[in-house]
C-alpha positions as semicolon CSV with decimal commas, in nm:
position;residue;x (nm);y (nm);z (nm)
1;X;-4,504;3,951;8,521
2;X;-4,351;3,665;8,755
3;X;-4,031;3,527;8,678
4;X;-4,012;3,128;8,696
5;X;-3,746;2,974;8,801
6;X;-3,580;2,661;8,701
7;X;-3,492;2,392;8,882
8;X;-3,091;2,541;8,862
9;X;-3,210;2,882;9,022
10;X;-3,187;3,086;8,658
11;X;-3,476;3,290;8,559
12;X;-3,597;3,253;8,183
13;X;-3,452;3,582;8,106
14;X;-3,070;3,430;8,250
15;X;-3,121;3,140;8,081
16;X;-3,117;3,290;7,691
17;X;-2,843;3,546;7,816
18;X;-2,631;3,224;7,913
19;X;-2,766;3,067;7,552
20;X;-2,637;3,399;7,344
21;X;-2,332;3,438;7,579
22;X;-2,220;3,119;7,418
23;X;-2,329;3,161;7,036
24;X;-2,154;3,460;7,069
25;X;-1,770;3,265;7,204
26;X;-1,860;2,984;6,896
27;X;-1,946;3,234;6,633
28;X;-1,547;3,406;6,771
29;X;-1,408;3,015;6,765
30;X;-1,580;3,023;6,416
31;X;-1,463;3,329;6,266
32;X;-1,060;3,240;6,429
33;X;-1,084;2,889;6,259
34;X;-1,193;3,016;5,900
35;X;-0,927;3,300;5,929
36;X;-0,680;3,002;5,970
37;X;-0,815;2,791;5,665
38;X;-0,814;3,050;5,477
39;X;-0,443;3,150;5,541
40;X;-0,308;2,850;5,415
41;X;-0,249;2,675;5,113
42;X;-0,541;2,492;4,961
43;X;-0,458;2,174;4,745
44;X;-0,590;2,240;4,438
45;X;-0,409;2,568;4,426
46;X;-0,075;2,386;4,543
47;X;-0,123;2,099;4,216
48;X;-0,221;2,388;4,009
49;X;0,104;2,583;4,046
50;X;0,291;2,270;4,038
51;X;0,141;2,173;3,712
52;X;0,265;2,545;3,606
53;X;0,595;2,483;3,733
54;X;0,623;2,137;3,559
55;X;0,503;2,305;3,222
56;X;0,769;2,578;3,233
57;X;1,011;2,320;3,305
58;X;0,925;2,169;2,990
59;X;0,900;2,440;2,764
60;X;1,223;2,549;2,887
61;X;1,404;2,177;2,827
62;X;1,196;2,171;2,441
63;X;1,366;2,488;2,398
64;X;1,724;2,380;2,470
């Protein structure tokens, strides 16, 4: 089988190496961003546990 090159010197075969070389360095970039979303705080949980707080607060003051 003959190989063709491109105009930029790369066989086919180079070409898709170069292609997956770089899916691979996103899907990394992807899997470091989620790991840092995931690590923080989202908002809903952040209202939801002031909403607890707040509700303590207030059962504690009824209380008194």
């Amino acid at each position: 089988m003959s190989e063709h090159k491109h105009p930029n010197g790369l066989t086919q075969k180079e070409l898709i190496m170069l292609v997956l070389d770089g899916q691979d360095k996103i899907n990394d970039r992807i899997d470091q961003l989620h790991e840092k979303v995931n690590s923080k705080i989202s908002r809903a949980e952040l209202s939801g546990w002031l909403v607890a707080c707040s509700c303590l607060v207030v059962l504690v003051q009824a209380v008194m």
